[in-house]
Gaussian input, Z-matrix of N, CA and C with variables (Angstrom, degrees):
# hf/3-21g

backbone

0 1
 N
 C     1     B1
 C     2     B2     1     A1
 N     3     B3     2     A2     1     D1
 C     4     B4     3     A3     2     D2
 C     5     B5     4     A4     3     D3
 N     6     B6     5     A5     4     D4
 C     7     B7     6     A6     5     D5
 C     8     B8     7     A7     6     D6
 N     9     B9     8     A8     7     D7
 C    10    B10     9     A9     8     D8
 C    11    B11    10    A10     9     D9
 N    12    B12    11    A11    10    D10
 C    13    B13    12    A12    11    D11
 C    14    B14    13    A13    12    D12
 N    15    B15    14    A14    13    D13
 C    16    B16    15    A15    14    D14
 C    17    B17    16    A16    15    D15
 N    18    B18    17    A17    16    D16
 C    19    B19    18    A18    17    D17
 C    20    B20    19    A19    18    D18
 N    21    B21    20    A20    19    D19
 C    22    B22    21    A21    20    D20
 C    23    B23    22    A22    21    D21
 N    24    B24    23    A23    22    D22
 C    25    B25    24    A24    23    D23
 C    26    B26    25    A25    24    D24
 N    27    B27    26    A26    25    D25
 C    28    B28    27    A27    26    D26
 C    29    B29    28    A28    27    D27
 N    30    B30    29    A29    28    D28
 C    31    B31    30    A30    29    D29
 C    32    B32    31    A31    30    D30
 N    33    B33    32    A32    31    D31
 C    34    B34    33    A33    32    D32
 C    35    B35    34    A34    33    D33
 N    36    B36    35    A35    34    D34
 C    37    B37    36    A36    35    D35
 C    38    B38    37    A37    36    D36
 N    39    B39    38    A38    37    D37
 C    40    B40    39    A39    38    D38
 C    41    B41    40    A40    39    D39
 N    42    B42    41    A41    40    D40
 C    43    B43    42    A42    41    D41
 C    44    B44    43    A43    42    D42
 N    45    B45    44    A44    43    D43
 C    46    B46    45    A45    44    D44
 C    47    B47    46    A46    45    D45
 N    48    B48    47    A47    46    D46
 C    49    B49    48    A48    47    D47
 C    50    B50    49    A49    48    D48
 N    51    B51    50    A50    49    D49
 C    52    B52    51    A51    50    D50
 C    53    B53    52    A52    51    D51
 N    54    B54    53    A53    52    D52
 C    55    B55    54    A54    53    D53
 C    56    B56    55    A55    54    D54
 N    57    B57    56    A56    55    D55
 C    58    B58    57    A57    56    D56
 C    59    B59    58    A58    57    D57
 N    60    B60    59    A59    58    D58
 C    61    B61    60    A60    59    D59
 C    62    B62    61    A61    60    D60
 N    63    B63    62    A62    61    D61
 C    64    B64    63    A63    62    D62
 C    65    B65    64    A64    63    D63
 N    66    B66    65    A65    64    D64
 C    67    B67    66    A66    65    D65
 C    68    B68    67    A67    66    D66
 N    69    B69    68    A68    67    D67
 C    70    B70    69    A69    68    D68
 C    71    B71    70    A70    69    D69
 N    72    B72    71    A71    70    D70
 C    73    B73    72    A72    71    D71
 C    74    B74    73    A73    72    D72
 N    75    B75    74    A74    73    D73
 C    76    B76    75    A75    74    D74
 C    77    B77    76    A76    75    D75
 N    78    B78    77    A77    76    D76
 C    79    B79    78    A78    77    D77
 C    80    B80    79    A79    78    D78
 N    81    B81    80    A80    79    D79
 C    82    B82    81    A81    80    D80
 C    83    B83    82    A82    81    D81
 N    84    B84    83    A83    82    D82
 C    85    B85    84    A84    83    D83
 C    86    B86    85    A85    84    D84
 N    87    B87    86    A86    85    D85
 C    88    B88    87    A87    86    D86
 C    89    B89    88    A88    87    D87
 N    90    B90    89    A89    88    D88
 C    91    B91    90    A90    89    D89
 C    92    B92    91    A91    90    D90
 N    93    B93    92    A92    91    D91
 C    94    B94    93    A93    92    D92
 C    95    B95    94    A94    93    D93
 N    96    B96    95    A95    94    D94
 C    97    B97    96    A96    95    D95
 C    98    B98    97    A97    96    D96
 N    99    B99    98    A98    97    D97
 C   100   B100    99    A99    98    D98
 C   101   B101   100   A100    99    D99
 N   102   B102   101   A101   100   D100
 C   103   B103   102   A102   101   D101
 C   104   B104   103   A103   102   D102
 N   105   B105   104   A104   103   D103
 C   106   B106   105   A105   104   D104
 C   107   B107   106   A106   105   D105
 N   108   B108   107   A107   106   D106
 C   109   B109   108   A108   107   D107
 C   110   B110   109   A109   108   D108
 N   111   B111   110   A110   109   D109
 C   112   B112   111   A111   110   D110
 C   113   B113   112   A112   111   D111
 N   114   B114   113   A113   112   D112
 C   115   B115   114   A114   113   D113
 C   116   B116   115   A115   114   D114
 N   117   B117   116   A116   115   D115
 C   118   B118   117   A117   116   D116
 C   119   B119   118   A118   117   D117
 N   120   B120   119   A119   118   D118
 C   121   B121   120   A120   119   D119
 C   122   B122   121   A121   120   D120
 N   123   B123   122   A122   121   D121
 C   124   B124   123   A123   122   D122
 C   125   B125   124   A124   123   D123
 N   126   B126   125   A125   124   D124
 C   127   B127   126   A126   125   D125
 C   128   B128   127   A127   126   D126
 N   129   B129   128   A128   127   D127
 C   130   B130   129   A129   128   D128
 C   131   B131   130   A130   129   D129
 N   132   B132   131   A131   130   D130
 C   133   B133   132   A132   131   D131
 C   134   B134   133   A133   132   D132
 N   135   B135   134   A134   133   D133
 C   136   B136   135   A135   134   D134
 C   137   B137   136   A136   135   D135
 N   138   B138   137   A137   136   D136
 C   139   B139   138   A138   137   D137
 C   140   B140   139   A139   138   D138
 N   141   B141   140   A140   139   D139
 C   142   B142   141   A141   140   D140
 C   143   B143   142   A142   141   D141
 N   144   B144   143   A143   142   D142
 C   145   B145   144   A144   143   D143
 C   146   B146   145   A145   144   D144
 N   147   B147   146   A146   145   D145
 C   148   B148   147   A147   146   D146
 C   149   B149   148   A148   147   D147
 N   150   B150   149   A149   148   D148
 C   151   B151   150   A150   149   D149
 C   152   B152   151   A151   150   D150
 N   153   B153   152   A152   151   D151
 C   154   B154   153   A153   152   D152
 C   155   B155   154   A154   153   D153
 N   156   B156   155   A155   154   D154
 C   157   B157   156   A156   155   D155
 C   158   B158   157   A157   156   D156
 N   159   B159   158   A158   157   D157
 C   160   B160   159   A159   158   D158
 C   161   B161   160   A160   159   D159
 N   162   B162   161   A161   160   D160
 C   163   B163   162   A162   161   D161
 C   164   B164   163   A163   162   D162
 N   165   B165   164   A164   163   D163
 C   166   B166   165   A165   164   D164
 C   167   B167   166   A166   165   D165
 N   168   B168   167   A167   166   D166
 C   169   B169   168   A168   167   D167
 C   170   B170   169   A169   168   D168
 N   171   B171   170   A170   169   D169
 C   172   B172   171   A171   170   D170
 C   173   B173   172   A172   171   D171
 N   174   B174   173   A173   172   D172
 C   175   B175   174   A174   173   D173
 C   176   B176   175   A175   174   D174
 N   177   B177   176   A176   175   D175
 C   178   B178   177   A177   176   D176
 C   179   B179   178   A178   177   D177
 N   180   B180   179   A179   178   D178
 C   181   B181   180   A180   179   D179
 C   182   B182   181   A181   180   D180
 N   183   B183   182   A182   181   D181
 C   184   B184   183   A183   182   D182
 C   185   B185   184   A184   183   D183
 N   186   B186   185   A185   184   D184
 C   187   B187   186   A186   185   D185
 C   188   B188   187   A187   186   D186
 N   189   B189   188   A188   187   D187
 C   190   B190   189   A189   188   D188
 C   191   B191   190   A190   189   D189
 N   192   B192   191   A191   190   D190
 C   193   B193   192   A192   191   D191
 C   194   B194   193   A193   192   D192
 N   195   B195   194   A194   193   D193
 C   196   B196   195   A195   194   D194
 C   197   B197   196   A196   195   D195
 N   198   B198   197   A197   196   D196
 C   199   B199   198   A198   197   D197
 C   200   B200   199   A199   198   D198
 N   201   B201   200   A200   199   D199
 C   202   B202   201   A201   200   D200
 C   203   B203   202   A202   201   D201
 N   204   B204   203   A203   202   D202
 C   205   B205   204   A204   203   D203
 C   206   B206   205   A205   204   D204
 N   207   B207   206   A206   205   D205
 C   208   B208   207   A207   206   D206
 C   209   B209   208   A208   207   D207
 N   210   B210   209   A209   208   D208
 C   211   B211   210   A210   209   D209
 C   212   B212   211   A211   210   D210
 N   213   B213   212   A212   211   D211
 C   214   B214   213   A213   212   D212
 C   215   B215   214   A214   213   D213
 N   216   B216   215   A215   214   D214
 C   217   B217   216   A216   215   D215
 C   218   B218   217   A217   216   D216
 N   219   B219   218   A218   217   D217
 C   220   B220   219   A219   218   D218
 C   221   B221   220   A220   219   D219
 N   222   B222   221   A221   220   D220
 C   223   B223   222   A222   221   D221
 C   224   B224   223   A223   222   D222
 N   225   B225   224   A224   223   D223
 C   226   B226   225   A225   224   D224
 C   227   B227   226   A226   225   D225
 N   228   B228   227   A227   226   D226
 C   229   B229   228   A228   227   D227
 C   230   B230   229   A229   228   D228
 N   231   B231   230   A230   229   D229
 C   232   B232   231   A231   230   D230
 C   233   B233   232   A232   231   D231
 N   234   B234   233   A233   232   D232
 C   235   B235   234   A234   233   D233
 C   236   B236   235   A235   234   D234
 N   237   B237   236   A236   235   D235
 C   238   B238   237   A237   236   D236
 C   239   B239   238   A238   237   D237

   B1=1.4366
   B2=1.5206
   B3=1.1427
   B4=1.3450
   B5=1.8546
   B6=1.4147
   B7=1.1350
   B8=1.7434
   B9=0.6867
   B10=1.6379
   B11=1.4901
   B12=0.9499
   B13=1.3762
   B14=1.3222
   B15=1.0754
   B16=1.2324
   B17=1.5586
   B18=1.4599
   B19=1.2735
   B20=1.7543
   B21=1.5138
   B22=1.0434
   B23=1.5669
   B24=1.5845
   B25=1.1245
   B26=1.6876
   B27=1.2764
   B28=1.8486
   B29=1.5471
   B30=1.2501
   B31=1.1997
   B32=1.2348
   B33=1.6901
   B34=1.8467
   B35=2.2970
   B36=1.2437
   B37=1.4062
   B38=1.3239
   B39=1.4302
   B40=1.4929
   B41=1.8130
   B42=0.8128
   B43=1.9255
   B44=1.5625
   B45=1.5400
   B46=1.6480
   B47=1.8789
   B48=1.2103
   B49=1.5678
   B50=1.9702
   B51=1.6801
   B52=2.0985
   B53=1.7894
   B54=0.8332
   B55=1.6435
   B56=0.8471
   B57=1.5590
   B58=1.6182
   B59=1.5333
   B60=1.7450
   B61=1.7020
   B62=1.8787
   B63=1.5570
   B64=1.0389
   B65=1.1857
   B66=1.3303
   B67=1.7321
   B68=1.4629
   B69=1.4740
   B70=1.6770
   B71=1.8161
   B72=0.9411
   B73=2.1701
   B74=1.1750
   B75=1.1162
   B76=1.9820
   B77=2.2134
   B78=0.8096
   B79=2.1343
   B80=1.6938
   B81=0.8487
   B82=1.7901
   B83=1.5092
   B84=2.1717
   B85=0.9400
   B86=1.8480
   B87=1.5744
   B88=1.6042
   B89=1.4599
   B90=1.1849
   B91=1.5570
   B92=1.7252
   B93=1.2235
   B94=1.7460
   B95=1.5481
   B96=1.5419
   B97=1.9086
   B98=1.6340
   B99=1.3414
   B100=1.8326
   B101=1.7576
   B102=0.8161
   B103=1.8337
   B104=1.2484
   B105=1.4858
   B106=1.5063
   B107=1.8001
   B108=1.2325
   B109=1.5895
   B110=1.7009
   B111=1.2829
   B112=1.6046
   B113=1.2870
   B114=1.3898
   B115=1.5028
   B116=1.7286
   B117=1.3240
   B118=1.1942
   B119=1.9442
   B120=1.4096
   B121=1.2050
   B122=1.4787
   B123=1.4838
   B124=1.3436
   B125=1.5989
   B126=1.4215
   B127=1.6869
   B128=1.5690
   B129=1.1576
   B130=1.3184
   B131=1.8761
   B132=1.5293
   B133=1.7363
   B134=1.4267
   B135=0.9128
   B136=1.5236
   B137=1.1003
   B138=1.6678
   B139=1.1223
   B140=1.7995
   B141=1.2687
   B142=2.2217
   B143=0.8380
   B144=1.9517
   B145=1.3217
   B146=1.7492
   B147=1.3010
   B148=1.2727
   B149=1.6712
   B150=1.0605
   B151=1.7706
   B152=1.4652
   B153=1.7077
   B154=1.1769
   B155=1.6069
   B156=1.3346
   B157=1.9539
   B158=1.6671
   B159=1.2828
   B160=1.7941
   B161=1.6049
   B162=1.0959
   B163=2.0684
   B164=1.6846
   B165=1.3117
   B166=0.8390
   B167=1.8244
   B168=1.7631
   B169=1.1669
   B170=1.6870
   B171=1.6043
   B172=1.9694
   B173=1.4131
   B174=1.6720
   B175=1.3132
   B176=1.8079
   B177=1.0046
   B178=1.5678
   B179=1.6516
   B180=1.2830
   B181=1.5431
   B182=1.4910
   B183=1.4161
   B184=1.6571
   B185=1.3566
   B186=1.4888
   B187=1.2033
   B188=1.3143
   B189=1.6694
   B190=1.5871
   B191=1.7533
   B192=0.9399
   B193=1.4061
   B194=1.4786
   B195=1.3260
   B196=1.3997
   B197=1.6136
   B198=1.0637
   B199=1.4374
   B200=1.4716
   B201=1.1712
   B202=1.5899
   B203=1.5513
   B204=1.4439
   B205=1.3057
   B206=1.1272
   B207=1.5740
   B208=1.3515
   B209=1.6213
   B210=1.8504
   B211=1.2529
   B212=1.9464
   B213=1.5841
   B214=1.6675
   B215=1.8492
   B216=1.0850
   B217=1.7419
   B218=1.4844
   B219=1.5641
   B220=1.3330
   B221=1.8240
   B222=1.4953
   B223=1.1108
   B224=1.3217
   B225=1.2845
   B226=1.5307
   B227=1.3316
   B228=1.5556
   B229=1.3405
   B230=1.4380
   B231=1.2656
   B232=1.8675
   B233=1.1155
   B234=1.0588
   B235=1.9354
   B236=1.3665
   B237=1.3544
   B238=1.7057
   B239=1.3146
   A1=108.60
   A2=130.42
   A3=145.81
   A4=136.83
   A5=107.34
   A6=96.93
   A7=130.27
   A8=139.34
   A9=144.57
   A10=99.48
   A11=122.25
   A12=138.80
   A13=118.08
   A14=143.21
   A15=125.49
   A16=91.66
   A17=101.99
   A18=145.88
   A19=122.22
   A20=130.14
   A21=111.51
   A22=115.52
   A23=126.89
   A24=129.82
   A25=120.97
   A26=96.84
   A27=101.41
   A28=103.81
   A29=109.34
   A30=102.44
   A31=131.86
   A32=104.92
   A33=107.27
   A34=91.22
   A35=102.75
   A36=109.15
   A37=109.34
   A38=126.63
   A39=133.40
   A40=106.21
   A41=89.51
   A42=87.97
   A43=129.79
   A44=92.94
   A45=95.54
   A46=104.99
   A47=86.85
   A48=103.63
   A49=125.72
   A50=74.33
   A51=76.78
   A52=105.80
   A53=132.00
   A54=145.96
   A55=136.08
   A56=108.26
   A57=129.84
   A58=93.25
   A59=110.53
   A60=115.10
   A61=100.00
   A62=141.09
   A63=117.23
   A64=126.41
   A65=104.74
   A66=118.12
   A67=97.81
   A68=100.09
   A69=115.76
   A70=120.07
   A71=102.65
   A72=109.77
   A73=87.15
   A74=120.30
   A75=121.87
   A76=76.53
   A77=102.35
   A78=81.66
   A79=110.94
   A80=95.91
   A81=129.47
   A82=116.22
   A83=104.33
   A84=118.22
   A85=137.72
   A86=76.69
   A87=87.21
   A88=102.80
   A89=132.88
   A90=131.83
   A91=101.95
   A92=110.63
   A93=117.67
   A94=92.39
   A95=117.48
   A96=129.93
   A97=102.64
   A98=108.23
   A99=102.70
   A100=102.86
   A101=111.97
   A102=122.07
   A103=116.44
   A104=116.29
   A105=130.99
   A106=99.24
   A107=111.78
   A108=86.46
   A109=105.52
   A110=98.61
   A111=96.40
   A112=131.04
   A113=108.97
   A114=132.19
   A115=83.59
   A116=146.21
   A117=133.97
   A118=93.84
   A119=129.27
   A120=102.47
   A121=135.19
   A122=101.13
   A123=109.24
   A124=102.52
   A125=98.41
   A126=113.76
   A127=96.86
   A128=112.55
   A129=122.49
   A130=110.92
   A131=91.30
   A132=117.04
   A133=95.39
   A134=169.56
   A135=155.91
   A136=138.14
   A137=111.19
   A138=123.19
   A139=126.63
   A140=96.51
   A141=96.99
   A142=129.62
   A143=121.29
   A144=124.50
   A145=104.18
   A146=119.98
   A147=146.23
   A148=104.31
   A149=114.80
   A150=122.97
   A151=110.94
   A152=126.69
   A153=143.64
   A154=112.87
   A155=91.89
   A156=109.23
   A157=103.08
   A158=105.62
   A159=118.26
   A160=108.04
   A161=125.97
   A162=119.38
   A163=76.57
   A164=142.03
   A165=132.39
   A166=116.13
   A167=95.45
   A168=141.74
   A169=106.60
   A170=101.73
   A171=117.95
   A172=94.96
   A173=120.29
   A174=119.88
   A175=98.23
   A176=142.62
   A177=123.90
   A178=95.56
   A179=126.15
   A180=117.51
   A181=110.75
   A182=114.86
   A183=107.53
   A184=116.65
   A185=121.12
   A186=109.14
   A187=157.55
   A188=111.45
   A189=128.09
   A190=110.13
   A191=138.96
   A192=156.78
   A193=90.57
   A194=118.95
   A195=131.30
   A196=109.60
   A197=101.54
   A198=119.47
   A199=110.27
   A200=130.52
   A201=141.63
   A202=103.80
   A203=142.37
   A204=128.27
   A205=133.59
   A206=116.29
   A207=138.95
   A208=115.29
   A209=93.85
   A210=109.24
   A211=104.72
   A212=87.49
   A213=94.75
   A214=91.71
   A215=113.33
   A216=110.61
   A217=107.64
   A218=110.78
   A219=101.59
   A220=122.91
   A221=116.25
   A222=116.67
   A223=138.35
   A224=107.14
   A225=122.70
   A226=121.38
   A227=133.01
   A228=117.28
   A229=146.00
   A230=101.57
   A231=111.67
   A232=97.27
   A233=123.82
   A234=128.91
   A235=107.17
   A236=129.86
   A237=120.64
   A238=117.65
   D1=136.57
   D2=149.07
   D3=-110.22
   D4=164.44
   D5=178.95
   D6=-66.15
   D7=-155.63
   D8=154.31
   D9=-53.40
   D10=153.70
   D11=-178.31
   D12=-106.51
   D13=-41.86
   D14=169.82
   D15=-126.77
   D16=140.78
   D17=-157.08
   D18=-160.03
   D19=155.88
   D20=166.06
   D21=-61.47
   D22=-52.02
   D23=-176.67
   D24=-63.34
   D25=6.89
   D26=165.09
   D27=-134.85
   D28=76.92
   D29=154.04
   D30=-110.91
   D31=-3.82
   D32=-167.97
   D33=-89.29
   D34=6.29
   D35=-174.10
   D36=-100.44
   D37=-1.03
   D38=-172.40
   D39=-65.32
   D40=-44.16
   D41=169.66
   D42=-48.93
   D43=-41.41
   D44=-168.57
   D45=-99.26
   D46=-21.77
   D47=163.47
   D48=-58.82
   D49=-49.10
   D50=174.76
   D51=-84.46
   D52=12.56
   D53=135.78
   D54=-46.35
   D55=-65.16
   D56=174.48
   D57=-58.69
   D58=-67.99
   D59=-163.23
   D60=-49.37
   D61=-29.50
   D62=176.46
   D63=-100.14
   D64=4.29
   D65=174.22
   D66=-61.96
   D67=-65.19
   D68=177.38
   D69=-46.55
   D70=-11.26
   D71=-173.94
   D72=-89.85
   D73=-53.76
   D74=-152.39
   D75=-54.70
   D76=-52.06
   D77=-177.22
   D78=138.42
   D79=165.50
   D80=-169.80
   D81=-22.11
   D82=-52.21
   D83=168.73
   D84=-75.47
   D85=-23.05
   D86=178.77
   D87=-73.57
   D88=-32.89
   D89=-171.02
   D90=-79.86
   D91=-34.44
   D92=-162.40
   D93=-71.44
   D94=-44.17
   D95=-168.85
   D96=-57.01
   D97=-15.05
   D98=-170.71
   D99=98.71
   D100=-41.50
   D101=173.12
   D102=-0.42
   D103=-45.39
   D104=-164.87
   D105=-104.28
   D106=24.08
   D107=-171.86
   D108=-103.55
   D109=-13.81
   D110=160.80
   D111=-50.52
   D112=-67.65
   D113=-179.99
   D114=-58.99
   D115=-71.40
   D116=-149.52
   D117=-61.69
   D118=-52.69
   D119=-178.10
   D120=-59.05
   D121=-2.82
   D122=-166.66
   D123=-79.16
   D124=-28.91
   D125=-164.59
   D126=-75.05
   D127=-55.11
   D128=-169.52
   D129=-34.78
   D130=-65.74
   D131=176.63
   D132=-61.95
   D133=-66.73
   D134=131.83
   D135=24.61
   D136=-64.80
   D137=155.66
   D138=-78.83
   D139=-23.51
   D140=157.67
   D141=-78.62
   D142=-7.62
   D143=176.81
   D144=-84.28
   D145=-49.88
   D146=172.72
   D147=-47.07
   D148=-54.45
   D149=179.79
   D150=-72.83
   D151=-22.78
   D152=174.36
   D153=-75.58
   D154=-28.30
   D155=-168.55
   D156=-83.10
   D157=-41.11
   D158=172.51
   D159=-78.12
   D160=-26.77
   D161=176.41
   D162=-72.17
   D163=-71.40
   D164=-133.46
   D165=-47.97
   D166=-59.19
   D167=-160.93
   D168=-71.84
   D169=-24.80
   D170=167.77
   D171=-83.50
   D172=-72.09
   D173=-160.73
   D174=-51.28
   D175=-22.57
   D176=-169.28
   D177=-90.56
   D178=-48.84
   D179=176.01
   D180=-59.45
   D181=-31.24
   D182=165.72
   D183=-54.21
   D184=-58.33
   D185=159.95
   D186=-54.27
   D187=-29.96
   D188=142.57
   D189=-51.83
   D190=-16.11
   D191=-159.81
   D192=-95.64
   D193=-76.44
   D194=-172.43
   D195=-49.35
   D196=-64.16
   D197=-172.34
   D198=-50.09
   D199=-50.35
   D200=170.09
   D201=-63.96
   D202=-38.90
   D203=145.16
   D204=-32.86
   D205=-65.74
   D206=158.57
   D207=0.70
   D208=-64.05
   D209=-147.24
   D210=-103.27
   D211=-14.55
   D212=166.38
   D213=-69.32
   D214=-57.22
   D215=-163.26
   D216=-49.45
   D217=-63.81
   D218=-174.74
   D219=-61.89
   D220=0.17
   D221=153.48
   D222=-83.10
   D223=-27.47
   D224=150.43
   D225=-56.45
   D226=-55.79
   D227=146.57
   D228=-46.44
   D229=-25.42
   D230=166.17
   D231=-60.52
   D232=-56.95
   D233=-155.55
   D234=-80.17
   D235=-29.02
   D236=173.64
   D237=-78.67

């Protein structure tokens, strides 16, 4: 299972994505034969590298986040 497929945060995945979407046109049997499971792993690893790139890119503003709290607090304690 995956998320939605096109999205702003998948766009460097649009390639391996319009793959999957024509693996899937060719029809019913080609998807049922296994046919598509390439292109689908490709998507998969695609979209976990991309979802790996955003934890990254949150967890560091979480921490710039934290850190600027931090330093509001311990200024609030200097000053009382």
């Amino acid at each position: 299972m995956h998320p939605h497929l096109h999205t702003k945060d998948n766009i460097a995945c649009d390639e391996v994505m319009t793959a999957l979407e024509e693996c899937h046109e060719r029809g019913f049997m080609w998807k049922s034969m296994g046919m598509c499971n390439d292109a689908k792993h490709k998507v998969i690893l695609c979209l976990r590298a991309e979802r790996l790139k955003r934890t990254a890119a949150n967890r560091e503003a979480a921490r710039v986040k934290r850190e600027k709290v931090k330093k509001a607090w311990a200024e609030i304690d200097e000053n009382s």
